[in-house]
C-alpha positions in Angstrom: 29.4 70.4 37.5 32.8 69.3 38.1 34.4 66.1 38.2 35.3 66.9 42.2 31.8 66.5 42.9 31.1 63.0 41.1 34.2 61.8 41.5 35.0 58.5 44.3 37.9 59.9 46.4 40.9 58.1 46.9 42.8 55.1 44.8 43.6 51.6 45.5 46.9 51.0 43.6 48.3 48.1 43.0 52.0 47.9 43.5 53.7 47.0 39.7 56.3 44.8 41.8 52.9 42.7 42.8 52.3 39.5 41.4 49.1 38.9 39.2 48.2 36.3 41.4 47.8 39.1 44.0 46.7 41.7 41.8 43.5 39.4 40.6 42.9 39.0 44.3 42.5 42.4 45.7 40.1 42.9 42.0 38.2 40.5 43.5 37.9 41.6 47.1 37.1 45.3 45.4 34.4 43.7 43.0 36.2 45.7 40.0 37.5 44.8 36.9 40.4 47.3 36.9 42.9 48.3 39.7 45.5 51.2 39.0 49.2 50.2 39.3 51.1 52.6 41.2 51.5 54.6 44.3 49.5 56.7 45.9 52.2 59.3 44.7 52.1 58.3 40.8 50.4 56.0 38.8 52.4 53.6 36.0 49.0 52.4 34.5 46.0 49.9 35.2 45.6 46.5 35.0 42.6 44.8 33.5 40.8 41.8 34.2 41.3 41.9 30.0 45.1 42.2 30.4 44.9 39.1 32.5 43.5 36.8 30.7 45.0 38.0 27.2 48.5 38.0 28.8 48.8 35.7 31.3 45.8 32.9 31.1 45.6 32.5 27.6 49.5 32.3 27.4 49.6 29.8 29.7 51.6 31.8 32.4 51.5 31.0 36.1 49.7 34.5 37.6 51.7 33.8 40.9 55.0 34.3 38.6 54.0 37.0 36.4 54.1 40.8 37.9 51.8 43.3 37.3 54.4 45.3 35.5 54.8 42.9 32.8 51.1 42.9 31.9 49.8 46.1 32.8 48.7 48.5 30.2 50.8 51.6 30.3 48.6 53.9 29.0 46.6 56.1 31.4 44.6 58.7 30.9 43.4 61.5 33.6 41.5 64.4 34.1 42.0 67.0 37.0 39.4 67.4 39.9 38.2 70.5 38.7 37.2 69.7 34.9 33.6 69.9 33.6 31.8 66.3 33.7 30.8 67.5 30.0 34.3 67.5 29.4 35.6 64.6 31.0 32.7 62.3 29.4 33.5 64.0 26.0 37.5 62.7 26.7 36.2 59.5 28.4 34.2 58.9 24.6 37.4 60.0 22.3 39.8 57.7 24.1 37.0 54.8 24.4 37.7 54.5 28.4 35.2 53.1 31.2 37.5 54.9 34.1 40.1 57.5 34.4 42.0 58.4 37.4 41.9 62.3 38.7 44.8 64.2 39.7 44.7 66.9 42.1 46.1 70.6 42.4 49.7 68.9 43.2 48.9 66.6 40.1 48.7 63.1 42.6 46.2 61.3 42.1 43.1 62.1 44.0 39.9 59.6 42.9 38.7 57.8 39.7 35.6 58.7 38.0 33.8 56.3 35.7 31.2 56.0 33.7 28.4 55.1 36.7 29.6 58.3 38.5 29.1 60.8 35.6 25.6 58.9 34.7 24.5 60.4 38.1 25.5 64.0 37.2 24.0 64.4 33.9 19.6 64.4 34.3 18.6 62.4 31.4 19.5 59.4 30.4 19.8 60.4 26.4 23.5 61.6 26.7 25.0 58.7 28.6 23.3 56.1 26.4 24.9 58.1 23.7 28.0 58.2 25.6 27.9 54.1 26.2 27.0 53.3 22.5 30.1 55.5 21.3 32.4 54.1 23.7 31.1 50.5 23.2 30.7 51.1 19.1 33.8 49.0 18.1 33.3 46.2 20.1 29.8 46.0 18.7 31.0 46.0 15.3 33.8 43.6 15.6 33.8 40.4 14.5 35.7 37.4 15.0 36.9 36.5 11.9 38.0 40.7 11.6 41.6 41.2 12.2 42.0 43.2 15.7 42.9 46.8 15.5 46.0 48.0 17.6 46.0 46.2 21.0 45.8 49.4 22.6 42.7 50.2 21.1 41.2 46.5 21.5 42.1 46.9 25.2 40.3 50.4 25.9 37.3 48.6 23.8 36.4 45.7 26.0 37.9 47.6 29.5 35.6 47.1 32.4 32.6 45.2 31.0 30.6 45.3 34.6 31.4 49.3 34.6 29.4 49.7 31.5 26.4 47.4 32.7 26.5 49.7 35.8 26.8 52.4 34.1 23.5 51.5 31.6 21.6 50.8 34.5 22.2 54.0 36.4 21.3 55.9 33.1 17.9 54.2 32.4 
């Protein structure tokens, strides 16, 4: 199966010029935890309800003053439209992502696919709980009193919460 067919079509990106303030906003109108930042052209990255409240709230920055840009998370990862679901989920694991965004022939974004739409492709529920406990595994393991890894890696870690709830619930 291909990720064309799982897939929701079209993006909702969030302009990096935005302010947070705005940005937090249309998250909550979508009832997501991640918008991408970009254009309907290219995407720069995604912002997190994560990044928000590690870079703005707990900083004590005004969400009205900060943009997007400044807080976004740069790294994005994507498949194309006609790649395997087996492979997607296998990338989705290795990077430790809830979401990636999927480019068409032209190589513009086309959808997202996350973790809730691939559950629904595969016909047992054994390979996405597999797929949720390797992509949730360091979370799990981390303490508080542990040092955090790299903040990249802390970020994919803890990305989307509700996506992964949604996504267990779909596979049992």
């Amino acid at each position: 199966m291909r990720v064309a067919e799982v897939m929701t079509e079209g993006i909702d990106a969030i302009d990096p010029s935005e302010s947070v303030q705005a940005a937090a906003t249309r998250m909550a109108e979508l009832d997501v935890g991640a918008v991408l930042v970009g254009s309907d052209e290219a995407l720069e990255g995604v912002l997190t309800d994560r990044d928000i409240i590690l870079r703005v709230v707990v900083e004590g920055r005004g969400p009205a003053d900060v943009t997007v840009r400044e807080v976004m998370s740069p790294t994005l990862y994507s498949c194309q439209e006609d790649d395997s679901v087996e492979d997607v989920l296998g990338e989705m694991r290795e990077r430790q992502i809830r979401r990636m965004p999927v480019l068409g022939a032209e190589g513009k974004p086309v959808g997202v696919v996350t973790l809730s739409d691939l559950a629904r492709a595969f016909s047992g529920p054994e390979q996405m709980q597999e797929a949720l406990r390797d992509i949730s595994e360091p979370h799990r393991k981390k303490t508080r009193d542990e040092p955090a890894e790299a903040e990249e890696t802390a970020e994919a870690e803890e990305r989307d919460e509700a996506a992964t709830e949604t996504a267990a619930a779909e596979a049992r």
